[in-house]
C-alpha positions as CSV (number, residue, x, y, z in Angstrom):
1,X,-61.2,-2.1,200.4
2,X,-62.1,-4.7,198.3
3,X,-60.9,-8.3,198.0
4,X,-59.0,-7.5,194.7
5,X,-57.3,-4.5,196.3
6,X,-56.8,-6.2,199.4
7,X,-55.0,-8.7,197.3
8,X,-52.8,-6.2,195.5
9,X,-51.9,-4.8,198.8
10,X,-50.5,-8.3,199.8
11,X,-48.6,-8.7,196.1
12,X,-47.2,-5.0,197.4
13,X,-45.9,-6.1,200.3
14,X,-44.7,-9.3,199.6
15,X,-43.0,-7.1,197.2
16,X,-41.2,-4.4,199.1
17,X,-40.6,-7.3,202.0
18,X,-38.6,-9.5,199.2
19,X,-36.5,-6.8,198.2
20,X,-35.6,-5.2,201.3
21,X,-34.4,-8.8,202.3
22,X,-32.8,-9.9,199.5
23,X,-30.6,-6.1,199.2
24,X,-30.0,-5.5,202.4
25,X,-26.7,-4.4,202.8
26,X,-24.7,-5.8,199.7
27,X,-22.1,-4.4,197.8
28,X,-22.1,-1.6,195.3
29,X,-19.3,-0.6,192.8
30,X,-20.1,3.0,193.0
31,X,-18.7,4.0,196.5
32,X,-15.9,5.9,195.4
33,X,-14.2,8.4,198.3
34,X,-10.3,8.7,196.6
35,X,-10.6,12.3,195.1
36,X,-8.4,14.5,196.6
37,X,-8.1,12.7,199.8
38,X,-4.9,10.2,200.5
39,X,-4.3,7.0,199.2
40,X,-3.5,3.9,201.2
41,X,-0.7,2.0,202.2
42,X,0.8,0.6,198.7
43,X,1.5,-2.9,200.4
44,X,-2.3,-3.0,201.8
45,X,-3.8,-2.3,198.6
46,X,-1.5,-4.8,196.6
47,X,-2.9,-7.7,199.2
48,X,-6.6,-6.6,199.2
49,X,-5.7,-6.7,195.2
50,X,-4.7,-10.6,195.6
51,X,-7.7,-11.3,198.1
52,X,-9.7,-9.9,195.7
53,X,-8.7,-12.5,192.6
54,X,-7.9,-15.0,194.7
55,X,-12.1,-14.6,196.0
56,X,-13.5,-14.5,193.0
57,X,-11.7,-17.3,191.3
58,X,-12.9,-19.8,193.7
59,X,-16.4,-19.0,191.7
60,X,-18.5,-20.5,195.3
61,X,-18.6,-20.5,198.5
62,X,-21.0,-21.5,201.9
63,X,-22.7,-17.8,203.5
64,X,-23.7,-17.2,206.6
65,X,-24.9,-13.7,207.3
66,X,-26.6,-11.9,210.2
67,X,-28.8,-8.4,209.4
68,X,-29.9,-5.6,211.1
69,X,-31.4,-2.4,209.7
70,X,-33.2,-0.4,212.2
71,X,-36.3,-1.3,213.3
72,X,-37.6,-2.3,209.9
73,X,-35.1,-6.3,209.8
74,X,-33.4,-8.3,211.8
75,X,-32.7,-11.2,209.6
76,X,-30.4,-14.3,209.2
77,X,-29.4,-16.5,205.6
78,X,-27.5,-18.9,205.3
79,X,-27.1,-21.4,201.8
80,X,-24.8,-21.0,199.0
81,X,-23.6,-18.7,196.5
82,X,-21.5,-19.1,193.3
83,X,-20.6,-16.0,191.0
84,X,-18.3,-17.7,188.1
85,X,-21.3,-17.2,185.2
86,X,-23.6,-14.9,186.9
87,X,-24.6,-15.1,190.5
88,X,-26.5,-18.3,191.4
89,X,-27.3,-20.1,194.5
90,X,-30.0,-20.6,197.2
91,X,-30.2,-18.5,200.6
92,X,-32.6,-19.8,203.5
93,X,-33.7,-16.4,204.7
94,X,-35.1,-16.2,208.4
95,X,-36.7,-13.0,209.8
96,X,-36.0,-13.1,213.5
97,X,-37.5,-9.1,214.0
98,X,-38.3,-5.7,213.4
99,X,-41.5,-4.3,211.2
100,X,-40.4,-6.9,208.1
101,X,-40.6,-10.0,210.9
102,X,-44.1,-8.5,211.7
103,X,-45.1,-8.6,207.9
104,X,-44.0,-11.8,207.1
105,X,-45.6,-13.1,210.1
106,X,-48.9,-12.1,208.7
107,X,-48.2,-13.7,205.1
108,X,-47.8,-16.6,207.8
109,X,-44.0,-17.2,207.2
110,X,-41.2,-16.1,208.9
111,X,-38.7,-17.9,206.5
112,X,-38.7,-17.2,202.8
113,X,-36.2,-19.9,200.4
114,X,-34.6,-17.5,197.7
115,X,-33.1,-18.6,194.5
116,X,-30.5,-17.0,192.3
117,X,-30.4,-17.0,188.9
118,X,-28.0,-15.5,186.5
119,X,-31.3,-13.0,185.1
120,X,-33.4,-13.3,188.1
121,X,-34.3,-14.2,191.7
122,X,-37.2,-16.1,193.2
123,X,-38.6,-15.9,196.9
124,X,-40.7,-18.5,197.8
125,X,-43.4,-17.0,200.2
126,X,-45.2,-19.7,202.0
127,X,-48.8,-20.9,202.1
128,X,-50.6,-18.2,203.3
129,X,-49.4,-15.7,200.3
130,X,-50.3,-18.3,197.8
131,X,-54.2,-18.2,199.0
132,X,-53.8,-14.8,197.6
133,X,-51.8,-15.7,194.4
134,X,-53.9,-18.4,192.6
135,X,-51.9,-21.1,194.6
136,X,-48.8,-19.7,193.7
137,X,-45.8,-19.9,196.0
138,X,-43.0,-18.0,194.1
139,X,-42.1,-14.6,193.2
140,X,-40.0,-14.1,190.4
141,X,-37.9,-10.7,190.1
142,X,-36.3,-10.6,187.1
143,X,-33.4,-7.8,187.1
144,X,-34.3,-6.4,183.5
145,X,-38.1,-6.2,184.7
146,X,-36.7,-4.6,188.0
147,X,-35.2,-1.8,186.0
148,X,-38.0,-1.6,183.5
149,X,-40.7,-1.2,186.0
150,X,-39.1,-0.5,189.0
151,X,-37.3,3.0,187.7
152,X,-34.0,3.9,189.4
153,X,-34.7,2.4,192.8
154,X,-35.2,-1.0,190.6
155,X,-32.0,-0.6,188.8
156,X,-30.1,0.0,191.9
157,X,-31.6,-2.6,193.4
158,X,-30.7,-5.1,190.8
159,X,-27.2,-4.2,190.8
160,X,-26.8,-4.9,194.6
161,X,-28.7,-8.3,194.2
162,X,-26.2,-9.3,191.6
163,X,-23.1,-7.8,193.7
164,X,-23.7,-10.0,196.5
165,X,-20.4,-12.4,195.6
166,X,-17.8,-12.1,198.5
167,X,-15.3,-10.6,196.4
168,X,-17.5,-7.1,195.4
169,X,-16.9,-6.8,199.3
170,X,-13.4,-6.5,198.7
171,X,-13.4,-4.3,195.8
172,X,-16.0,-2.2,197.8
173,X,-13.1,-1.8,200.5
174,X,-10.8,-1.1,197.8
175,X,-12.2,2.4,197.2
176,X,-11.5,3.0,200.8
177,X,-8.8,5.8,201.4
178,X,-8.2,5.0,204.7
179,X,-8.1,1.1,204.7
180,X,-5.7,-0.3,206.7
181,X,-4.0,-3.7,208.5
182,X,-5.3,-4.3,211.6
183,X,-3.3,-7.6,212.5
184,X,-3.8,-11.0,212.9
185,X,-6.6,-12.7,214.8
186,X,-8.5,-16.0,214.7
187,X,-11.9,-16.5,213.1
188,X,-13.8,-19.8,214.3
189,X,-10.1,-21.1,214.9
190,X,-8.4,-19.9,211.8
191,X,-5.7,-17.8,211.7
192,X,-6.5,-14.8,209.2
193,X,-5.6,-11.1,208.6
194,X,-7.8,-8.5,209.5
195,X,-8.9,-5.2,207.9
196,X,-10.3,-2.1,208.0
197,X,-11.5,0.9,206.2
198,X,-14.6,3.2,205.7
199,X,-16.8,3.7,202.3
200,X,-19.0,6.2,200.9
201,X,-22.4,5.1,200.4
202,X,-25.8,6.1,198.8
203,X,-26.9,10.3,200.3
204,X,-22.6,10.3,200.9
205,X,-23.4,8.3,204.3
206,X,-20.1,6.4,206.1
207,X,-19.9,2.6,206.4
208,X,-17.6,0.8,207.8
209,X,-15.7,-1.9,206.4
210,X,-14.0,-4.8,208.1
211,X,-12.6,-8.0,206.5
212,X,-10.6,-11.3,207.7
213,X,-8.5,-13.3,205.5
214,X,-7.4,-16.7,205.4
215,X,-3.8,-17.5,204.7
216,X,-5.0,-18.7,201.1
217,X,-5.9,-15.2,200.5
218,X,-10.1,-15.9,200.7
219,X,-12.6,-13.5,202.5
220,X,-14.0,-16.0,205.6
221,X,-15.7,-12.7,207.5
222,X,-16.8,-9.3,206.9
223,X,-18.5,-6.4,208.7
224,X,-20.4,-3.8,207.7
225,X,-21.9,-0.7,209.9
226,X,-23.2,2.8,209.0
227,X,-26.6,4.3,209.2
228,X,-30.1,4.0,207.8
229,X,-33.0,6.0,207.6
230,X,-34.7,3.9,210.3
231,X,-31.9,3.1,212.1
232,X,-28.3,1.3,212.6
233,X,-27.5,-0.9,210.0
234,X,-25.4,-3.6,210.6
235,X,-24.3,-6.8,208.7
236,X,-21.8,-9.9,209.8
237,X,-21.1,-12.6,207.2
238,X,-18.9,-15.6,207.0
239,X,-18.2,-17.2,203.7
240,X,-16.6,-21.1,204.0
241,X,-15.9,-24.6,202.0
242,X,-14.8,-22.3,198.8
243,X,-15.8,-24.3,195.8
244,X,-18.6,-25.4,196.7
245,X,-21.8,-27.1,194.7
246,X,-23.9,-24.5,194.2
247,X,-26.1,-26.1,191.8
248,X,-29.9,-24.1,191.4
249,X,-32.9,-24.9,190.0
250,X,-35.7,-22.2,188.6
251,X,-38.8,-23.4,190.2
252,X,-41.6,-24.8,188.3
253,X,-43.1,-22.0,186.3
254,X,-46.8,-23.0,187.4
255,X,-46.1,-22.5,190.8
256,X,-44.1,-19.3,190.2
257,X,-46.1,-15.6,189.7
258,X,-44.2,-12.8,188.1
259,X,-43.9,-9.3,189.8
260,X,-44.3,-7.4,187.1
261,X,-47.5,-9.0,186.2
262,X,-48.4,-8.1,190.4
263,X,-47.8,-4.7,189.4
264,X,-50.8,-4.4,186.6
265,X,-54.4,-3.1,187.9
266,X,-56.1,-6.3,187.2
267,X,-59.3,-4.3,186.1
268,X,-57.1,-2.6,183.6
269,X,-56.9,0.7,185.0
Protein backbone atom coordinates (compact mmCIF):
# COMPACT_ATOMS: atom_id res chain seq x y z
CA UNK A 1 0.00 0.00 0.00
CA UNK A 2 1.36 3.21 -0.50
CA UNK A 3 1.77 6.19 1.78
CA UNK A 4 -1.09 8.18 -0.12
CA UNK A 5 -3.44 5.15 0.21
CA UNK A 6 -2.33 4.41 3.51
CA UNK A 7 -3.39 7.90 4.23
CA UNK A 8 -6.83 7.67 2.55
CA UNK A 9 -7.36 4.65 4.60
CA UNK A 10 -6.83 6.73 7.87
CA UNK A 11 -9.25 9.81 6.37
CA UNK A 12 -11.74 6.44 5.93
CA UNK A 13 -11.65 5.53 9.09
CA UNK A 14 -11.49 8.57 10.90
CA UNK A 15 -14.56 8.86 8.83
CA UNK A 16 -16.76 5.90 9.54
CA UNK A 17 -15.30 6.21 13.43
CA UNK A 18 -16.83 9.99 13.53
CA UNK A 19 -20.08 9.04 12.41
CA UNK A 20 -20.78 5.94 14.08
CA UNK A 21 -20.03 8.08 17.32
CA UNK A 22 -21.65 11.08 16.66
CA UNK A 23 -25.30 8.89 15.43
CA UNK A 24 -25.29 6.31 17.66
CA UNK A 25 -28.51 5.84 18.79
CA UNK A 26 -30.40 9.28 18.30
CA UNK A 27 -33.79 9.98 17.45
CA UNK A 28 -35.49 9.55 14.21
CA UNK A 29 -39.02 10.92 13.20
CA UNK A 30 -39.82 8.11 11.01
CA UNK A 31 -40.55 5.26 13.62
CA UNK A 32 -44.08 5.02 13.04
CA UNK A 33 -45.93 1.56 14.55
CA UNK A 34 -49.84 3.18 15.00
CA UNK A 35 -51.47 1.46 11.87
CA UNK A 36 -54.04 -0.77 12.75
CA UNK A 37 -52.73 -1.51 16.15
CA UNK A 38 -54.22 0.31 19.44
CA UNK A 39 -53.75 3.67 20.55
CA UNK A 40 -52.58 4.68 23.99
CA UNK A 41 -53.98 5.92 27.02
CA UNK A 42 -55.54 9.49 25.99
CA UNK A 43 -54.27 11.02 29.45
CA UNK A 44 -50.55 9.56 28.67
CA UNK A 45 -50.34 10.84 25.33
CA UNK A 46 -51.82 14.43 26.37
CA UNK A 47 -48.75 14.61 29.10
CA UNK A 48 -45.93 13.22 26.78
CA UNK A 49 -47.70 16.07 24.43
CA UNK A 50 -46.86 18.77 27.28
CA UNK A 51 -43.28 17.18 28.04
CA UNK A 52 -42.69 17.36 24.67
CA UNK A 53 -43.27 21.52 24.31
CA UNK A 54 -42.34 22.06 27.60
CA UNK A 55 -38.58 20.19 26.32
CA UNK A 56 -38.14 21.92 23.55
CA UNK A 57 -38.96 25.38 24.60
CA UNK A 58 -36.27 25.39 27.14
CA UNK A 59 -34.04 25.57 23.70
CA UNK A 60 -30.68 23.88 26.00
CA UNK A 61 -29.80 21.78 28.22
CA UNK A 62 -26.46 19.82 30.08
CA UNK A 63 -26.14 15.80 28.44
CA UNK A 64 -24.76 13.14 29.85
CA UNK A 65 -25.04 9.88 27.89
CA UNK A 66 -23.60 6.45 28.15
CA UNK A 67 -23.36 4.01 24.65
CA UNK A 68 -23.16 0.66 23.90
CA UNK A 69 -23.58 -0.99 20.50
CA UNK A 70 -22.24 -4.41 20.32
CA UNK A 71 -18.87 -4.99 20.21
CA UNK A 72 -18.07 -2.21 17.70
CA UNK A 73 -18.69 1.16 20.93
CA UNK A 74 -18.81 1.53 24.20
CA UNK A 75 -18.70 5.22 24.55
CA UNK A 76 -19.47 8.15 26.94
CA UNK A 77 -20.24 12.33 26.13
CA UNK A 78 -21.07 14.64 28.05
CA UNK A 79 -21.22 18.81 27.08
CA UNK A 80 -24.08 20.74 25.99
CA UNK A 81 -26.65 20.92 23.57
CA UNK A 82 -29.15 23.69 22.45
CA UNK A 83 -31.82 23.18 19.61
CA UNK A 84 -33.74 26.69 19.57
CA UNK A 85 -32.15 27.81 15.85
CA UNK A 86 -30.70 24.60 14.74
CA UNK A 87 -28.85 22.21 16.94
CA UNK A 88 -25.59 23.54 18.40
CA UNK A 89 -23.39 22.70 21.20
CA UNK A 90 -20.13 20.86 22.12
CA UNK A 91 -19.97 17.04 23.27
CA UNK A 92 -16.65 15.61 24.89
CA UNK A 93 -16.84 12.13 23.41
CA UNK A 94 -14.77 9.30 25.20
CA UNK A 95 -14.37 5.79 23.84
CA UNK A 96 -14.03 3.51 26.75
CA UNK A 97 -14.31 -0.01 24.28
CA UNK A 98 -15.22 -2.17 21.66
CA UNK A 99 -13.54 -2.34 17.87
CA UNK A 100 -14.16 1.84 17.58
CA UNK A 101 -12.02 2.27 21.18
CA UNK A 102 -9.37 0.04 19.28
CA UNK A 103 -9.45 2.42 16.18
CA UNK A 104 -9.19 5.52 17.82
CA UNK A 105 -6.51 4.21 19.94
CA UNK A 106 -4.46 3.87 16.92
CA UNK A 107 -5.21 7.54 15.51
CA UNK A 108 -3.69 7.94 19.19
CA UNK A 109 -6.92 9.39 20.91
CA UNK A 110 -9.38 7.87 22.72
CA UNK A 111 -11.35 11.23 23.17
CA UNK A 112 -12.60 13.13 20.22
CA UNK A 113 -14.22 17.16 21.09
CA UNK A 114 -17.34 17.44 18.69
CA UNK A 115 -18.96 20.64 17.74
CA UNK A 116 -22.38 21.35 16.52
CA UNK A 117 -23.42 23.67 14.11
CA UNK A 118 -26.69 24.53 12.70
CA UNK A 119 -25.25 23.10 8.85
CA UNK A 120 -22.54 21.02 10.22
CA UNK A 121 -20.44 19.08 12.74
CA UNK A 122 -16.72 19.04 13.51
CA UNK A 123 -14.70 16.18 15.42
CA UNK A 124 -11.57 17.12 16.50
CA UNK A 125 -9.21 13.92 16.05
CA UNK A 126 -6.05 14.40 17.99
CA UNK A 127 -2.45 14.70 17.02
CA UNK A 128 -1.68 11.63 15.56
CA UNK A 129 -4.58 11.92 12.72
CA UNK A 130 -3.26 15.37 11.96
CA UNK A 131 0.39 13.84 10.86
CA UNK A 132 -1.74 12.36 8.24
CA UNK A 133 -3.94 15.55 7.42
CA UNK A 134 -1.41 18.30 6.65
CA UNK A 135 -1.49 19.26 10.45
CA UNK A 136 -5.05 19.37 10.44
CA UNK A 137 -6.92 18.51 13.58
CA UNK A 138 -10.68 18.76 12.52
CA UNK A 139 -13.06 17.09 10.48
CA UNK A 140 -15.85 18.93 9.12
CA UNK A 141 -19.19 17.07 8.10
CA UNK A 142 -21.37 19.27 6.68
CA UNK A 143 -25.08 17.60 6.53
CA UNK A 144 -25.83 18.86 2.83
CA UNK A 145 -22.24 17.29 1.82
CA UNK A 146 -23.33 14.14 3.94
CA UNK A 147 -26.32 13.73 1.69
CA UNK A 148 -24.64 14.75 -1.48
CA UNK A 149 -21.82 12.34 -1.15
CA UNK A 150 -22.80 10.10 1.30
CA UNK A 151 -26.15 8.71 -0.62
CA UNK A 152 -28.97 7.47 1.59
CA UNK A 153 -26.86 6.24 4.44
CA UNK A 154 -25.56 10.05 4.50
CA UNK A 155 -28.96 11.50 4.54
CA UNK A 156 -30.11 9.32 7.23
CA UNK A 157 -27.32 9.99 8.98
CA UNK A 158 -27.68 13.71 8.94
CA UNK A 159 -31.09 13.61 10.04
CA UNK A 160 -30.21 11.68 13.30
CA UNK A 161 -27.22 14.06 13.95
CA UNK A 162 -29.66 16.97 13.82
CA UNK A 163 -32.45 14.94 15.92
CA UNK A 164 -30.31 14.57 18.83
CA UNK A 165 -32.36 17.46 20.97
CA UNK A 166 -34.07 15.75 24.11
CA UNK A 167 -37.37 16.45 22.95
CA UNK A 168 -37.23 14.30 19.34
CA UNK A 169 -36.93 11.52 22.20
CA UNK A 170 -40.20 12.35 23.25
CA UNK A 171 -41.88 12.62 19.98
CA UNK A 172 -40.00 9.32 19.05
CA UNK A 173 -42.04 7.70 22.16
CA UNK A 174 -44.94 9.39 20.91
CA UNK A 175 -45.44 7.02 17.96
CA UNK A 176 -45.34 4.34 20.51
CA UNK A 177 -48.74 2.37 20.65
CA UNK A 178 -48.17 0.81 23.65
CA UNK A 179 -46.55 3.65 25.76
CA UNK A 180 -47.58 3.78 29.14
CA UNK A 181 -47.14 5.32 32.99
CA UNK A 182 -45.05 3.50 34.88
CA UNK A 183 -45.14 5.61 38.23
CA UNK A 184 -43.20 7.69 40.10
CA UNK A 185 -39.55 7.24 41.10
CA UNK A 186 -36.45 9.32 41.88
CA UNK A 187 -33.69 10.26 39.46
CA UNK A 188 -30.34 11.54 41.14
CA UNK A 189 -32.85 12.67 44.02
CA UNK A 190 -35.60 14.11 41.98
CA UNK A 191 -38.89 13.13 42.04
CA UNK A 192 -40.07 12.46 38.27
CA UNK A 193 -42.60 10.36 36.33
CA UNK A 194 -41.59 7.47 34.52
CA UNK A 195 -42.41 6.04 31.12
CA UNK A 196 -42.46 3.41 28.89
CA UNK A 197 -43.12 2.23 25.42
CA UNK A 198 -41.56 0.35 22.43
CA UNK A 199 -40.72 1.97 18.73
CA UNK A 200 -40.15 0.70 15.39
CA UNK A 201 -36.82 1.26 14.03
CA UNK A 202 -34.74 1.00 10.79
CA UNK A 203 -35.20 -3.21 9.04
CA UNK A 204 -38.80 -2.88 11.52
CA UNK A 205 -36.43 -3.85 14.58
CA UNK A 206 -38.02 -3.09 18.45
CA UNK A 207 -36.51 -0.51 20.77
CA UNK A 208 -37.40 0.19 23.80
CA UNK A 209 -38.23 3.43 25.07
CA UNK A 210 -38.04 4.72 28.66
CA UNK A 211 -38.34 8.35 29.91
CA UNK A 212 -38.35 10.30 33.43
CA UNK A 213 -39.86 13.58 33.92
CA UNK A 214 -39.42 16.29 36.25
CA UNK A 215 -42.39 17.89 37.82
CA UNK A 216 -41.70 20.96 35.39
CA UNK A 217 -42.62 18.71 32.67
CA UNK A 218 -38.59 18.41 31.22
CA UNK A 219 -37.02 15.00 30.06
CA UNK A 220 -33.93 14.51 32.90
CA UNK A 221 -33.39 10.61 31.75
CA UNK A 222 -33.99 8.37 28.92
CA UNK A 223 -33.33 4.72 27.80
CA UNK A 224 -33.07 3.20 24.88
CA UNK A 225 -32.52 -0.79 24.05
CA UNK A 226 -33.03 -2.92 20.98
CA UNK A 227 -30.67 -4.69 18.70
CA UNK A 228 -27.81 -4.12 16.26
CA UNK A 229 -26.20 -5.99 13.75
CA UNK A 230 -23.22 -6.58 15.98
CA UNK A 231 -24.87 -6.62 18.99
CA UNK A 232 -27.08 -5.13 21.92
CA UNK A 233 -27.51 -1.63 21.65
CA UNK A 234 -28.04 0.26 24.47
CA UNK A 235 -28.14 4.13 25.42
CA UNK A 236 -28.71 6.00 29.00
CA UNK A 237 -28.82 9.83 28.93
CA UNK A 238 -29.50 12.48 31.43
CA UNK A 239 -30.27 15.92 30.32
CA UNK A 240 -29.89 18.82 33.33
CA UNK A 241 -29.50 22.88 34.11
CA UNK A 242 -32.26 23.50 31.12
CA UNK A 243 -31.33 26.82 29.65
CA UNK A 244 -28.14 26.53 29.57
CA UNK A 245 -25.15 28.53 27.66
CA UNK A 246 -24.52 26.62 24.89
CA UNK A 247 -22.49 29.04 23.04
CA UNK A 248 -20.15 27.25 20.01
CA UNK A 249 -17.56 28.21 17.99
CA UNK A 250 -16.57 26.80 14.26
CA UNK A 251 -13.05 25.99 14.63
CA UNK A 252 -10.44 27.81 12.73
CA UNK A 253 -10.78 26.88 9.12
CA UNK A 254 -6.84 26.28 8.73
CA UNK A 255 -6.85 23.73 11.18
CA UNK A 256 -10.16 22.21 9.98
CA UNK A 257 -10.09 19.47 6.70
CA UNK A 258 -13.28 18.89 4.91
CA UNK A 259 -14.61 15.22 4.42
CA UNK A 260 -15.82 15.55 1.27
CA UNK A 261 -12.58 16.73 0.04
CA UNK A 262 -11.05 13.23 2.04
CA UNK A 263 -13.33 11.47 -0.19
CA UNK A 264 -11.53 12.61 -3.68
CA UNK A 265 -8.65 10.19 -5.15
CA UNK A 266 -5.93 12.71 -4.77
CA UNK A 267 -4.26 11.47 -7.98
CA UNK A 268 -7.52 12.26 -9.69
CA UNK A 269 -8.77 8.95 -10.38
Amino acid sequence: MTSTRAGRSVFWVALLTALTALAACTSSDGADGRKDRATPDRAVTAALRTVERSTDAAESARVDSTTTMGSTLSMSADGTLAWGDGLTGTLTITYTGGTTAETMRRLGTTSMEARYLPDAYYARMGDTFAEKADGKHWIKYGYDDLKRYAGTAGADLADQMRGTAPHTSVKLLLSSTDVRKVGEEKVRGEHTTHYSGTVRGEGATTQSFDIWVDERNLLVKKVEKGRTATGRLTQTAYYSDYGVKAAVEKPPAGDTADFKELLKDPEGH
